[in-house]
C-alpha positions as CSV (number, residue, x, y, z in Angstrom):
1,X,36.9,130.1,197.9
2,X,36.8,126.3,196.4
3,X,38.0,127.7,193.3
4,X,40.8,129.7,194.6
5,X,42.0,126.0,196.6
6,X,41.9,124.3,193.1
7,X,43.9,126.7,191.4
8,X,46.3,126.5,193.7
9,X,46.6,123.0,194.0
10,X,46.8,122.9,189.9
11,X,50.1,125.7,189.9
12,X,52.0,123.3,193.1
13,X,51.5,120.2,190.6
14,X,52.6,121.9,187.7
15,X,55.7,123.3,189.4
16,X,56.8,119.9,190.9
17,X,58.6,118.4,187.3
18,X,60.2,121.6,186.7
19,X,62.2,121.2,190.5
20,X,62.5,117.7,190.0
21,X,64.8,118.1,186.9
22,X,66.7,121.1,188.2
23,X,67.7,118.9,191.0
24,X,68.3,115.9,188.8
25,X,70.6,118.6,186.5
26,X,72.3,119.8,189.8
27,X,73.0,116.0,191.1
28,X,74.8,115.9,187.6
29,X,76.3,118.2,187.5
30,X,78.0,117.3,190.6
31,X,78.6,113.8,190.0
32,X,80.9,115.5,187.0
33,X,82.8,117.5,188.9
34,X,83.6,114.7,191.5
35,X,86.7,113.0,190.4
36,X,85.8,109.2,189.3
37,X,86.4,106.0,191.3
38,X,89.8,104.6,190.7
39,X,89.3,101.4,188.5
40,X,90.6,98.1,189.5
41,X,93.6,96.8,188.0
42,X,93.4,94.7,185.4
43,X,95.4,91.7,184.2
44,X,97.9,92.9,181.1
45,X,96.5,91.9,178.0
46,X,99.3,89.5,176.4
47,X,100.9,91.5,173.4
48,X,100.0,90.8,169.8
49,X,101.4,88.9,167.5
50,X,103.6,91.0,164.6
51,X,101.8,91.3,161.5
52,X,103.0,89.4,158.5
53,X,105.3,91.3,156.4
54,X,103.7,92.8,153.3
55,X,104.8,93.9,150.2
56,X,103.6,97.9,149.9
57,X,105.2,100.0,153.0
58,X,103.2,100.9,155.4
59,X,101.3,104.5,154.8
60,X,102.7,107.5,156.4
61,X,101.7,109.1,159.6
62,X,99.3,112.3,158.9
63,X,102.2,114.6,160.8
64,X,105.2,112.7,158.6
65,X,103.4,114.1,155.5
66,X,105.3,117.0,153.6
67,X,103.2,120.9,153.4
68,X,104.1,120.9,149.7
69,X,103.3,118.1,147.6
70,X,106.7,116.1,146.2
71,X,108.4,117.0,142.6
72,X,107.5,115.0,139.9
73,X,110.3,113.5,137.6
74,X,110.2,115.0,134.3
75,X,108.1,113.7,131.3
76,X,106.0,111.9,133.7
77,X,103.8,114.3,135.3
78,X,106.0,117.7,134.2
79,X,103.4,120.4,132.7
80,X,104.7,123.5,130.8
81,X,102.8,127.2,130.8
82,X,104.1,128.5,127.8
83,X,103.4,132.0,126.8
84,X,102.6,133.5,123.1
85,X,106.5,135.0,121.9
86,X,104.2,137.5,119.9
87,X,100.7,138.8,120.4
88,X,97.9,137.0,118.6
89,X,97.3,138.3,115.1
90,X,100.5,139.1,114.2
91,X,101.2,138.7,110.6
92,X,105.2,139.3,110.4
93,X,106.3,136.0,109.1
94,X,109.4,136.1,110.9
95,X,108.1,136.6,114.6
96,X,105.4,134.2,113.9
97,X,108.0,131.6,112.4
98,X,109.7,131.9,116.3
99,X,106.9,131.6,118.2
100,X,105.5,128.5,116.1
101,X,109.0,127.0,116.2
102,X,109.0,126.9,120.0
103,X,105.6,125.9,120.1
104,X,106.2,122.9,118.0
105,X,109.4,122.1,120.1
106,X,107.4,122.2,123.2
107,X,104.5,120.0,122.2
108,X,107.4,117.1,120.8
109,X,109.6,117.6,124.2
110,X,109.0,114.1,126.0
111,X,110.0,116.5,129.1
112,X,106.4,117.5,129.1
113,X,103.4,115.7,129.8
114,X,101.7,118.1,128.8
115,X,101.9,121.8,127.5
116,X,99.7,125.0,128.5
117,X,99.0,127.7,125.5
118,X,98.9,131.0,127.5
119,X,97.5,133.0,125.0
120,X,98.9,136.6,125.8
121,X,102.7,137.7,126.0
122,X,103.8,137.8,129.7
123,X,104.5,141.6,129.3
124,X,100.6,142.4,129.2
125,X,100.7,140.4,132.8
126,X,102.7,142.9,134.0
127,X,105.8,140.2,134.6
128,X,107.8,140.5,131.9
129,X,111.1,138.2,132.4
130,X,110.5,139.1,136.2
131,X,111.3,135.5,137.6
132,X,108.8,135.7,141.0
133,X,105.9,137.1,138.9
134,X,106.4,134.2,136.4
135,X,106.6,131.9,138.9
136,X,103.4,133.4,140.9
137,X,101.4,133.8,137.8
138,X,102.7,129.7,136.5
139,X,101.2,128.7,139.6
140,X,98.0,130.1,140.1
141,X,97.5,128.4,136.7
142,X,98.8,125.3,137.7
143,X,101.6,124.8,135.8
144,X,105.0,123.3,137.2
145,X,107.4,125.8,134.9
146,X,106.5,128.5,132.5
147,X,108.0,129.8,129.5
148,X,108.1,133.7,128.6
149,X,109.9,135.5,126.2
150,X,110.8,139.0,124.8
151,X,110.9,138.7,120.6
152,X,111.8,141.9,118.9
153,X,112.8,142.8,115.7
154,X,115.9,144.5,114.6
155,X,117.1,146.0,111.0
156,X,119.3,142.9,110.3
157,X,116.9,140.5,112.4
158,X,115.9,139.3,115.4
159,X,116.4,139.8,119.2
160,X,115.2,137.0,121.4
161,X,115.5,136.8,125.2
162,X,113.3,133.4,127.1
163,X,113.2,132.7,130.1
164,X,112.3,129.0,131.6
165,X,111.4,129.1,135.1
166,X,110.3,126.5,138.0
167,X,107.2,127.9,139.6
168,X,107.2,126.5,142.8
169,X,111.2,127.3,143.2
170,X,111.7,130.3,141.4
171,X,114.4,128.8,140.0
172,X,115.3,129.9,136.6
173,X,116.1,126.6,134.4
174,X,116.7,128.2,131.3
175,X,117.9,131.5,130.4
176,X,119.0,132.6,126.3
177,X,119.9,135.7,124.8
178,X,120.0,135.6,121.3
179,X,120.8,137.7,117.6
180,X,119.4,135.6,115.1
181,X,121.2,137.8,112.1
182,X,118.7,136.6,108.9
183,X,115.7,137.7,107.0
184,X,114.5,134.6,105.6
185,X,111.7,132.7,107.3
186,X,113.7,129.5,106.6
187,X,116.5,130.4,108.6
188,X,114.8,132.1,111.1
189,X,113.3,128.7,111.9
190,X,116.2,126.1,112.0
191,X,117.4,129.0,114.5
192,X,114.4,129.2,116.6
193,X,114.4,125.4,116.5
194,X,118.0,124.7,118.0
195,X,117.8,127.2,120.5
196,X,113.8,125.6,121.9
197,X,115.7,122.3,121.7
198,X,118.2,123.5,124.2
199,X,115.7,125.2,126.5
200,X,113.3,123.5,126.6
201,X,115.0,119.5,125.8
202,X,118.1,120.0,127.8
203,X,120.3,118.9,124.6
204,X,120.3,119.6,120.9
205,X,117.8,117.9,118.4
206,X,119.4,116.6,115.1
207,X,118.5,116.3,111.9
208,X,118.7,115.2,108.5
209,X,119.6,116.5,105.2
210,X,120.2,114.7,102.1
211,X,123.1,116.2,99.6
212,X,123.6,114.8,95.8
213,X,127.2,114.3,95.3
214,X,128.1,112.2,91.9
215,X,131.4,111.4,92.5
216,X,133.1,109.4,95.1
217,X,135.9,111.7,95.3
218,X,134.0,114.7,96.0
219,X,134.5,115.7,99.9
220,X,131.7,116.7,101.9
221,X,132.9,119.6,104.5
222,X,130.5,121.1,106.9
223,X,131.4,123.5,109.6
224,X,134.7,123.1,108.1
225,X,135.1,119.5,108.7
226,X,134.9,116.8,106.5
227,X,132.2,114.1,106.7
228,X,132.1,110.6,106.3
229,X,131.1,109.4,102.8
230,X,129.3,106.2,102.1
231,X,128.2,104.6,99.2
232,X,124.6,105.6,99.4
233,X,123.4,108.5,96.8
234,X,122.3,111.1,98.0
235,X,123.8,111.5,101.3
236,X,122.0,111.5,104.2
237,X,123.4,113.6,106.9
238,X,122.5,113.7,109.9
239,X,123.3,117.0,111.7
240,X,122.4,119.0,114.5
241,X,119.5,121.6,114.0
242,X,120.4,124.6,113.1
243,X,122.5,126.8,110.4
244,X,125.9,125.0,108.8
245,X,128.4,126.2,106.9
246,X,129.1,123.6,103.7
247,X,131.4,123.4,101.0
248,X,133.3,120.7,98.8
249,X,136.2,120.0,98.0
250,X,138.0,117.7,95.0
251,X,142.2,117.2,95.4
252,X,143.2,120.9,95.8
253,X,140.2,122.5,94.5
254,X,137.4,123.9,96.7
255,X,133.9,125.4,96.0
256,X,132.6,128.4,98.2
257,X,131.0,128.3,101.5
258,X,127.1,128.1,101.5
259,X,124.5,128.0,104.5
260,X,122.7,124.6,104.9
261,X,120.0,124.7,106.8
262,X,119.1,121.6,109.0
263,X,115.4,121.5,110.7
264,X,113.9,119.0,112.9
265,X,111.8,118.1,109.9
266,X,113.2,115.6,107.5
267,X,114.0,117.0,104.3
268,X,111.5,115.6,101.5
269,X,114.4,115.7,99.1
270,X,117.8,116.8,98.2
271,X,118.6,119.8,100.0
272,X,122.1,120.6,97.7
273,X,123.7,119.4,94.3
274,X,127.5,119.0,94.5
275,X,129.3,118.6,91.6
276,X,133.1,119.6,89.4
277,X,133.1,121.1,86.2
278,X,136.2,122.4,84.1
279,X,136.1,126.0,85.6
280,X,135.1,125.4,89.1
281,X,133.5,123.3,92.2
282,X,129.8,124.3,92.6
283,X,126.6,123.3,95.8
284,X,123.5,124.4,93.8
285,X,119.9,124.0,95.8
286,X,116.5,122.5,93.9
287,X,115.2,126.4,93.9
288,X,118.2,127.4,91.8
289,X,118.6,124.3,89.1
290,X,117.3,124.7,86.1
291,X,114.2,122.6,85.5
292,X,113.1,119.6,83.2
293,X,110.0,118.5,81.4
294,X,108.8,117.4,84.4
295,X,109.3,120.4,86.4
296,X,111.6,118.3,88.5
297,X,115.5,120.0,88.7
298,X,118.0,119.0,86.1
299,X,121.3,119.0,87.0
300,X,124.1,118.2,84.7
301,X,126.5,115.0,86.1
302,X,129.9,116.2,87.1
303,X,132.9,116.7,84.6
304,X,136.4,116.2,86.0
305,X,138.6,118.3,84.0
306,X,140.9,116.8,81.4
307,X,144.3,116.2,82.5
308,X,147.3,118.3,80.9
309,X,149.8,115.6,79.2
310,X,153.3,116.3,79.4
311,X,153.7,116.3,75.7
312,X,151.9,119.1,75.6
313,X,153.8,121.0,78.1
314,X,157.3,119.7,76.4
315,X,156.0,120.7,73.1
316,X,155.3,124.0,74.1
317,X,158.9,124.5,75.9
318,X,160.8,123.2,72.5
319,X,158.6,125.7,70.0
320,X,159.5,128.3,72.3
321,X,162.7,127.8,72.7
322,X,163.2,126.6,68.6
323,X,161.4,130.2,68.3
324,X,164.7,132.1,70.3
325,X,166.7,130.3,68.9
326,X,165.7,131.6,65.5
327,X,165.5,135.0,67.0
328,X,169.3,134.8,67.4
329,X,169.9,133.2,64.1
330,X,168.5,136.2,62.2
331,X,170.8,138.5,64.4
332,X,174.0,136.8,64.2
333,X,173.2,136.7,60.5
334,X,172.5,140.4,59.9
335,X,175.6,141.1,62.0
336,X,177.9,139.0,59.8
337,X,176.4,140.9,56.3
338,X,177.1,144.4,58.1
339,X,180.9,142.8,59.5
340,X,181.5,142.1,55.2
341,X,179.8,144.9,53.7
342,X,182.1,147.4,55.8
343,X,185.5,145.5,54.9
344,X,184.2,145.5,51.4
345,X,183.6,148.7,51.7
346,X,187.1,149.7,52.6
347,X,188.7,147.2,49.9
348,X,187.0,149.5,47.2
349,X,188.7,152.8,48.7
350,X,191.9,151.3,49.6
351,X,192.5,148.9,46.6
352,X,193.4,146.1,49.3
353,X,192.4,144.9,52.6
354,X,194.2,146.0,55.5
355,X,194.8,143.3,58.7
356,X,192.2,145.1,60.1
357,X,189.8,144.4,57.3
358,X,190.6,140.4,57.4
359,X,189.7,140.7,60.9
360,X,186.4,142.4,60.3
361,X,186.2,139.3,57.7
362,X,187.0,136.6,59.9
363,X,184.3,137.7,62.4
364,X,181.6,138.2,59.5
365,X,182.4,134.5,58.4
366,X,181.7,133.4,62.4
367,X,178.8,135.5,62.6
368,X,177.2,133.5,59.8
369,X,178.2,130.1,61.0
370,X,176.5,130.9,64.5
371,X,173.2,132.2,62.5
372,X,173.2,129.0,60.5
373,X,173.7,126.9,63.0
374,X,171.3,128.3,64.8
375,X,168.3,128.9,62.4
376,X,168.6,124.8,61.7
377,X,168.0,124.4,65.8
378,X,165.4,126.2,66.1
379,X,163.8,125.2,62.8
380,X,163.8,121.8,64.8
381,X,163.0,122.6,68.3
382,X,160.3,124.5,66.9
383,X,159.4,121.8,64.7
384,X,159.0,119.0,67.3
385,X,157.5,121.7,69.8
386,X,154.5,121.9,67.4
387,X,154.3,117.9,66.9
388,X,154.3,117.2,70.7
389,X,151.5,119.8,71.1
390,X,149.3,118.9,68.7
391,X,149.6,115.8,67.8
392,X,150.0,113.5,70.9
């Protein structure tokens, strides 16, 4: 019985901190339900003073701030995803001298700050020139534009389409169709170059190009117009890049038309010979002159051709005309013997000339005169002819 009491009074005890924090949890639980006591007013605070003005702006509000983050200028923060033109490996020297062109362009744009090498052609993506994809695939790479391009080569050349497009816009900023009609790696390049200068630069790169012309009189015409000529040998030209028509011309005399190649690179040396000789104007390149001892090329100086006197051209004119005139001499002369031989002729039948027969006479004795007269002319013209010819 005593130790039922104690075992009850042990449970009560226990039991009593258990209620006395439910009822402390239900008293506040109430108070928080019960509005709060009104405070008691307050004097208003006097209102600050305005901060001095300070030299950076004040930071935007978090909700002022824009969802995508602001376009950077160009060259200053501008990065370029630029795909492979060809697949890697390839070992046609005139797709790989495309693909390094615009490479080389892109890495010496100051558009850039820095360029992306995406190593496989944008077909194998599945984009192709397909603007959204490029721009989707630019930016998941985080690139600001991307470059892709479709290269393929023809019979006569090359076909090249690029695209350059703005990934978070879509917008396409560059867009060239191309026929690049050569063969030669060379050419191929200074081609590639210009068009990756407009693309990619906005504007066209130019170049220089030095061309040996020995004479100050020798004009310098590219693309069909004539250029400048200073004093300085060779002349340095400074052209847009690309593929130029050239020729030169001296007074009335012109040489044919010949590519000249102008690359971003500066030309190590002269890039064309111009010079006059007797039977024609010529350009001649460093592969095509002959070389020296040195193994250097060795190209003759001009030679302006000599100038016809007018002696000569007289002294022609008079032999000719000394040689006609002796022509005529021996006719008249033959006429007058056969004008004598028939009255002659007659006398000896007849036993005495008729008037007919001192007619025949008369005009025989004319005849002759004429043929005299005229053999000394032309003996003289034709003497003096020969004198002016050859010896003045």
């Amino acid at each position: 019985m005593h130790r039922l009491v104690a075992a009850l009074v042990v449970v009560s005890m226990a039991s009593l901190p258990a209620v006395a924090q439910s009822s402390r949890k239900s008293k506040s639980k109430t108070q928080q339900l019960e509005p709060p006591p009104p405070a008691p007013p307050t004097p208003a605070a006097p209102a600050p003073a305005a901060p001095a003005p300070s030299a950076q702006p004040a930071p935007a509000l978090p909700s002022t701030q824009p969802a995508l983050p602001a376009a950077k200028p160009k060259g200053e923060g501008t990065t370029l995803g630029l795909y492979r033109l060809v697949r890697k490996g390839e070992t046609d020297p005139l797709l790989k001298a495309v693909d390094d062109s615009f490479r080389l362009v892109a890495d010496a744009s100051r558009r850039y700050r820095s360029v992306v090498a995406l190593p496989e052609p944008a077909e194998k993506q599945g984009c192709g020139l397909n603007v959204p994809c490029l721009a989707s695939l630019g930016g998941l790479q985080g690139v600001d534009e991307v470059m892709a391009g479709d290269l393929t080569k023809t019979e006569n050349g090359l076909i090249l389409r690029v695209k350059l497009v703005d990934t978070r816009t879509e917008k396409v900023l560059g867009d060239k169709d191309q026929v690049i009609a050569s063969q030669t790696a060379p050419e191929v390049q200074v081609w590639a170059e210009s068009l990756a200068c407009k693309l990619m630069m906005g504007q066209e790169c130019i170049g220089e190009v030095l061309v040996d012309a020995d004479l100050p009189e020798i004009k310098i015409l590219v693309d069909g117009d004539p250029v400048p000529r200073t004093s300085s040998r060779p002349e340095r030209l400074r052209l847009p890049v690309g593929v130029h028509r050239v020729r030169i011309a001296v007074d009335k005399r012109n040489s044919l038309e010949r590519p000249l190649l102008v690359s971003r690179q500066p030309s190590p040396g002269v890039t064309l010979y111009a010079r006059e000789h007797e039977e024609a104007l010529a350009l001649t390149s460093p592969a095509e002159a002959p070389r020296g001892i040195d193994g250097k090329p060795s190209i003759a100086p001009s030679m302006r051709p000599t100038p016809t006197k007018w002696t000569r051209s007289v002294g022609m004119t008079m032999a000719a005309v000394g040689v006609v005139a002796a022509g005529i001499a021996t006719y008249e002369g033959l006429h007058s013997k056969s004008l004598a031989d028939d009255a002659n002729g007659r006398f000896a039948v007849n036993g005495a000339y008729t008037q007919k027969d001192l007619s025949t006479i008369s005009s025989a004795h004319s005849a002759a005169t004429t043929a005299n007269v005229l053999f000394i002319v032309g003996g003289v013209l034709a003497a003096s002819g020969l004198v002016l010819t050859f010896a003045f």
